[in-house]
N, C-alpha and C positions, 0 to 999 in steps of 0.2 A: 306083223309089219312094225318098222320102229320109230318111235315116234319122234322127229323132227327137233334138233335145240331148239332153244328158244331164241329169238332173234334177236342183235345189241339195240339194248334200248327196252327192251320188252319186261311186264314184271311190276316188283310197288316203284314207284319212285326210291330214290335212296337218300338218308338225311343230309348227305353230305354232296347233293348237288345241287350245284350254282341259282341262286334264286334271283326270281323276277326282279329288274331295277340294278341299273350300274354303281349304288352305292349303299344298297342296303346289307346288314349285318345279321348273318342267324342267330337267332335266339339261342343265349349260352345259358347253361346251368351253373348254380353255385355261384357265392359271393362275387365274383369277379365279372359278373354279367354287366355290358355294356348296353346304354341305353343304344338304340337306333337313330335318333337326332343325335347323339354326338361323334358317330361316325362319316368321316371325311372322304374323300375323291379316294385318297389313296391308304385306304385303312381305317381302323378304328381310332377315333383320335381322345384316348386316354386324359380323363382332366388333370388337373397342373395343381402340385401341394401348393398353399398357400406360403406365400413368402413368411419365418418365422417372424419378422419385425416388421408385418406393414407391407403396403403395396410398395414397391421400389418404383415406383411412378414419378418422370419428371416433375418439381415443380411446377406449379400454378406458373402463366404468364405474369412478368412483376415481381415473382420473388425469387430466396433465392435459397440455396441446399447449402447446409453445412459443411465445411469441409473434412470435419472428421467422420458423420455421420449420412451425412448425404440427408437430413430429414430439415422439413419446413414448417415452419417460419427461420429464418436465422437475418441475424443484423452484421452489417460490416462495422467489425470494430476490432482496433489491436490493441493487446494486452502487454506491458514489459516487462521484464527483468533486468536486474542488476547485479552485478559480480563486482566486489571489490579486493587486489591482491595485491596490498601495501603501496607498488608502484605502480602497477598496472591496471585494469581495469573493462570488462565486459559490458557492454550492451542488450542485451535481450529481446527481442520484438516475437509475436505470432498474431499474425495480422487474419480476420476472419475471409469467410462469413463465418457465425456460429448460431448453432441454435442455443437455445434456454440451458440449458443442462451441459453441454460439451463448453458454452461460455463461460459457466458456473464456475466449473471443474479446470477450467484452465486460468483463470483469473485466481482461484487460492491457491493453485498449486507453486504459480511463477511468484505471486506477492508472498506465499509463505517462507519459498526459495530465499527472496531480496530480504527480509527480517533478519536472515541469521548469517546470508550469503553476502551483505550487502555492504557493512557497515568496515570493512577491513583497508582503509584508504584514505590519506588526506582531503581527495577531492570526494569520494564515495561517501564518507559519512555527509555530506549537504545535499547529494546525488539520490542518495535510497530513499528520503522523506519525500522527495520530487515527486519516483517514480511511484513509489505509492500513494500519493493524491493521485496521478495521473490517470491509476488504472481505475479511481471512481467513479470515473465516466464508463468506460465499458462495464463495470460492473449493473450500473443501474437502467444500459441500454440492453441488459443479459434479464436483468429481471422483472422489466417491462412486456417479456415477449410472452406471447400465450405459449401450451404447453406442445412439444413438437411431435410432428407425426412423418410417416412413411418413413423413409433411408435405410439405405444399402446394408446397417450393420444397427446394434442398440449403442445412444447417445452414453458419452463418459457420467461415470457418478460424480456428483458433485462432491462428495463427500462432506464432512462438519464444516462449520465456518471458520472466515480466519482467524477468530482471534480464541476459537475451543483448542486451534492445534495445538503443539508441544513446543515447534518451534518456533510462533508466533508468542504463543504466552513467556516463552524462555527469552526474548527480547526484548516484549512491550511491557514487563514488570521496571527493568531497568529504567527503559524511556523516561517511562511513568513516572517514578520517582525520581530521575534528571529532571523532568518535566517541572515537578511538584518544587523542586530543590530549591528554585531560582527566586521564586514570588517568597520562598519562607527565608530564602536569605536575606530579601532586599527586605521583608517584615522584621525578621532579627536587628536588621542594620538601623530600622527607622526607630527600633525599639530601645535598641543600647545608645545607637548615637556616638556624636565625641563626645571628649569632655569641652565644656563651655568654657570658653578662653576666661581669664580673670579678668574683672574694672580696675584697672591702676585709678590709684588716688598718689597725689601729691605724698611723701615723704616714705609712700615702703619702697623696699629693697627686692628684687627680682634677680633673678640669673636666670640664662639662654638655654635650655636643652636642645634646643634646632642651631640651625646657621640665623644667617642675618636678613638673605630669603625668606625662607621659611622659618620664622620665628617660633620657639614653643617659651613662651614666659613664664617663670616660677614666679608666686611671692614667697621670699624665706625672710625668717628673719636680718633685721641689718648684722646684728651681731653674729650670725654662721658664717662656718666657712666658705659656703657656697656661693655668699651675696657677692653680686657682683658689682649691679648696676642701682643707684639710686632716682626714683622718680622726682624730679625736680621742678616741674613746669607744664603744664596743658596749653600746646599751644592757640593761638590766638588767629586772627586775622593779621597778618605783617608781624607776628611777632618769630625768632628765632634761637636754636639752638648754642649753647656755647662750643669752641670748635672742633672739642674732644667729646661732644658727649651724641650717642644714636638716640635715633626713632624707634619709637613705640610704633607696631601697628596701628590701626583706626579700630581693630575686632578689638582692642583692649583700652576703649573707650568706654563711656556710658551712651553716649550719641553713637556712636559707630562710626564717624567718620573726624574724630576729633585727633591729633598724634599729640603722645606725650614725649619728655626730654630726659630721655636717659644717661646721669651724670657717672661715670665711672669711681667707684670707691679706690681704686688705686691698689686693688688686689690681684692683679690680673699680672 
């Protein structure tokens, strides 16, 4: 007699049928085995690499994301630039928000730009010193900030400071000694001086190397050929000149404010 198949369904179970519960997951072999709490309504729902740079997570209420970086803390501030080209001339702005680092990095990049990019202009050299005071405000509101976190991308390197660059040091040597030039001129000047006009006294002989404005008076001897004029008289209270003869300044006083009478030798 023969014996009967067996009926569908009949037999061990088989591993690979559907198990109890609308969302549970077989037990997998090998590294790639999914926990059972991470599987979802409709699958296994596989965990998520972690963002290379931080949770890309909105900011906090109240603050605010960077614009090149997207990461927070960042501060609203704008940084310039200057471009000078003899006649013409550029403005530069990049207005925030920035975090620590992307402000850093944007503040020496524009101010190192103006150092060497700046100065080529009538109105631009008074223009570049402006904007670099200016940008000391944003600077110090870039390095007040704590250090930043989360955003979409990693924040710009700030790179060295402004004044280790090349092209900050290749401008501010110049400045410098412009700078320095001015105080050791006006020191030379107080040092050398004029020369101290002369005292006229009654009877020497002088001649004019200036005009009659601007007086410069020699004493030479009466007898050179140079003399011109003889000192004849300090004036007085009401007293006066004969009708040919000039004034002496008051610098060629002993008082300062005294005019002597310059009588012409009749060389002239």
């Amino acid at each position: 007699m023969a014996t009967p198949p067996p009926q569908y369904g009949a037999g061990p179970p088989s591993p690979y049928a559907p198990q109890q519960g609308p969302y549970q997951v077989p037990p997998q072999a090998g590294p790639y085995q999914v926990p059972p709490q991470q599987a979802g309504p409709y699958g296994p729902a596989y965990p998520q690499a972690p963002a290379p740079y931080g949770p890309a997570y909105p900011p906090p209420q109240g603050m605010y994301g960077c614009r090149l970086c997207g990461a927070y803390p960042a501060a609203h501030a704008t940084v310039r630039g200057h471009q000078g080209f003899l006649v013409i001339m550029r403005f530069l702005s990049m207005p925030g928000p920035f975090c620590r680092d992307c402000g850093l990095s944007t503040y020496r990049r524009m101010s190192s730009d103006t150092l060497w990019q700046g100065w080529w202009g009538p109105l631009s050299f008074f223009i570049t010193p402006v904007t670099l005071l200016t940008n000391l405000g944003p600077r110090a509101t870039f390095r007040a900030l704590p250090p930043q976190t989360g955003g979409f991308r990693p924040a710009l390197d700030p790179g060295k400071p402004l004044w280790r660059r090349p092209a900050a040091v290749l401008f501010l040597v110049p400045a410098l000694l412009l700078f320095l030039s001015i105080p050791t001129l006006i020191v030379i000047g107080l040092l050398v001086g004029e020369d101290e006009p002369p005292t006229l006294t009654v009877g020497q002989c002088v001649r004019n190397a200036g005009s009659w404005q601007q007086q410069d008076l020699r004493v030479v001897d009466c007898g050179a050929a140079g003399a011109r004029f003889r000192v004849t008289k300090e004036l007085g209270v009401g007293d006066s000149c004969a009708p040919l003869d000039r004034l002496a300044d008051t610098k060629y006083s002993a008082d300062g404010w005294t005019q002597s009478c310059l009588t012409p030798l009749g060389k002239d």
